[in-house]
C-alpha positions in Angstrom: 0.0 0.0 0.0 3.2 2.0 -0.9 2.5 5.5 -3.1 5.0 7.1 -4.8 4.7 10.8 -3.4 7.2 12.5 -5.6 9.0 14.2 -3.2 11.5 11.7 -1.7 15.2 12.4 -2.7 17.7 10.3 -4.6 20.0 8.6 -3.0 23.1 10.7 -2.6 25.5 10.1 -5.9 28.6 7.8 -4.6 30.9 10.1 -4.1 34.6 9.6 -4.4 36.3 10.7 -1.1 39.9 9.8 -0.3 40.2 7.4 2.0 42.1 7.8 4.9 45.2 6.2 5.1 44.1 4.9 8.9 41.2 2.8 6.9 43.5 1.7 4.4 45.9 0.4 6.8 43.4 -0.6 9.8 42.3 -4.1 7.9 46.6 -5.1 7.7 46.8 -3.9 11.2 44.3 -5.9 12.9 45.8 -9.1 12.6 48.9 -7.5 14.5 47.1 -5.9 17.3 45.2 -9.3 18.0 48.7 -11.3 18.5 49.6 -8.6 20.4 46.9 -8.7 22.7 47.3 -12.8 22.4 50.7 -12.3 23.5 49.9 -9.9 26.4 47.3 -11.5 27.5 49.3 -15.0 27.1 52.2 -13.7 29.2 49.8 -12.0 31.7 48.0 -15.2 32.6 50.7 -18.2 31.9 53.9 -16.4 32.7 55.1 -16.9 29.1 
């Protein structure tokens, strides 16, 4: 029982922004920072 008023907006066009170089990085970091926190954690708890 949808209408088609007229008067709802495109969606906004796809712009191309830059992305930061923290996003770029952040998927290549992650792995690091969780065997960090594995190995901090590790030697924390069982005295590696």
């Amino acid at each position: 029982m949808t209408k088609n008023l007229g008067n709802a907006e495109p969606s906004a066009p796809a712009k191309d922004t830059n992305p930061s170089l923290l996003s770029k990085a952040a998927p290549a970091l992650f792995p690091l920072v969780v065997v960090a926190l594995g190995y901090v954690v590790g030697r924390q708890f069982f005295g590696f």
